[in-house]
N, C-alpha and C positions, 0 to 999 in steps of 0.2 A: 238198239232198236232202229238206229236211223237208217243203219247198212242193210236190215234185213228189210226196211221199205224200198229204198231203192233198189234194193236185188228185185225186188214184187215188184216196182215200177219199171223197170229192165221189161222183166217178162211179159209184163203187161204190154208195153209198148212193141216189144215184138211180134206178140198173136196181133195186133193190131195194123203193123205194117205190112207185116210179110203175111197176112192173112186177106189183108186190102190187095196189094197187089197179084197176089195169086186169083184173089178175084178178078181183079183187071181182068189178067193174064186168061182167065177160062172164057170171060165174056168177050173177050175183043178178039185171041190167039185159035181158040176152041169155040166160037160161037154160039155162046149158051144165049147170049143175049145181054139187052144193057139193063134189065133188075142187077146180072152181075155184077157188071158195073159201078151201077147206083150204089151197092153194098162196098164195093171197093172204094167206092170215092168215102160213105160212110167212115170205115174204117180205119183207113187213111187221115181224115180228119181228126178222128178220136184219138190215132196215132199220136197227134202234134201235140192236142189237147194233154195226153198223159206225159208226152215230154215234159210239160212245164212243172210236173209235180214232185220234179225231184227236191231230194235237199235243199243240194246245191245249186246256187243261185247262178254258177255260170257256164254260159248257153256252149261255148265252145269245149268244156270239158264233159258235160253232158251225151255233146253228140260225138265227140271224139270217142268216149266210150261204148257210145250204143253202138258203134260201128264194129265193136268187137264179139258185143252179145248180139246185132243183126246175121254175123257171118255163121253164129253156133246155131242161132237161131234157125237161119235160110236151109243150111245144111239139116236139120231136125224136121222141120217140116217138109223137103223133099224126101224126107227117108218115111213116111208117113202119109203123105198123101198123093205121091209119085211115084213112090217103091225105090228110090234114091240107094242106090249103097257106096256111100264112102270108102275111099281108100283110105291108105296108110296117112298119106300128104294131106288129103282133107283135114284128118281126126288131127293128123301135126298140127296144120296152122291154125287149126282153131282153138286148139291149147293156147298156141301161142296168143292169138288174138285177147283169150281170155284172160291170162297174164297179167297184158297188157291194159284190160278193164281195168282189175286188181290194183294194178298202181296208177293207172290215171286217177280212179274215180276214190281209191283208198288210201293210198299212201301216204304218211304221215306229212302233214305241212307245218 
């Protein structure tokens, strides 16, 4: 049970970051205006907030992880709300990446 929270807190924390700053990114890049903004900084906040709800207690293994569900993440949501298509090297390193979650954040200690 602990793995499949942190897998949901993973995810969570992604719509929250990369959903924040694509806010940013439309209100400041695209000139929607600063409610977008406002909603980015939101989000971004909640971001931080759901980082601390992992398991595990430590803060560097945490983010060194999410940095690899951020990169699958980043890529998924540009193919979705950008019309993003990936190549071959994208879909690669983000295996790779996620791998790499897999044993930081799981690996037997």
């Amino acid at each position: 049970m602990t793995v499949a929270k942190s897998i949901l807190l993973f995810g969570a924390a992604a719509v929250l970051e990369i959903g924040g700053a694509w806010l940013m990114w439309q209100g400041i890049r695209e000139s929607r205006g600063w409610l977008w903004v406002g909603g980015g900084v939101v989000a971004l906040g909640l971001y931080g907030a759901v980082a601390t709800l992992q398991p595990d207690a430590s803060f560097g293994r945490i983010l060194a992880a999410y940095g690899g569900v951020f990169i699958v993440g980043s890529l998924a949501w540009a193919m979705v709300a950008d019309s993003f298509r990936p190549d071959r090297w994208d879909i690669t390193g983000a295996m790779i990446a996620l791998v790499g979650v897999g044993v930081i954040m799981y690996g037997p200690r």
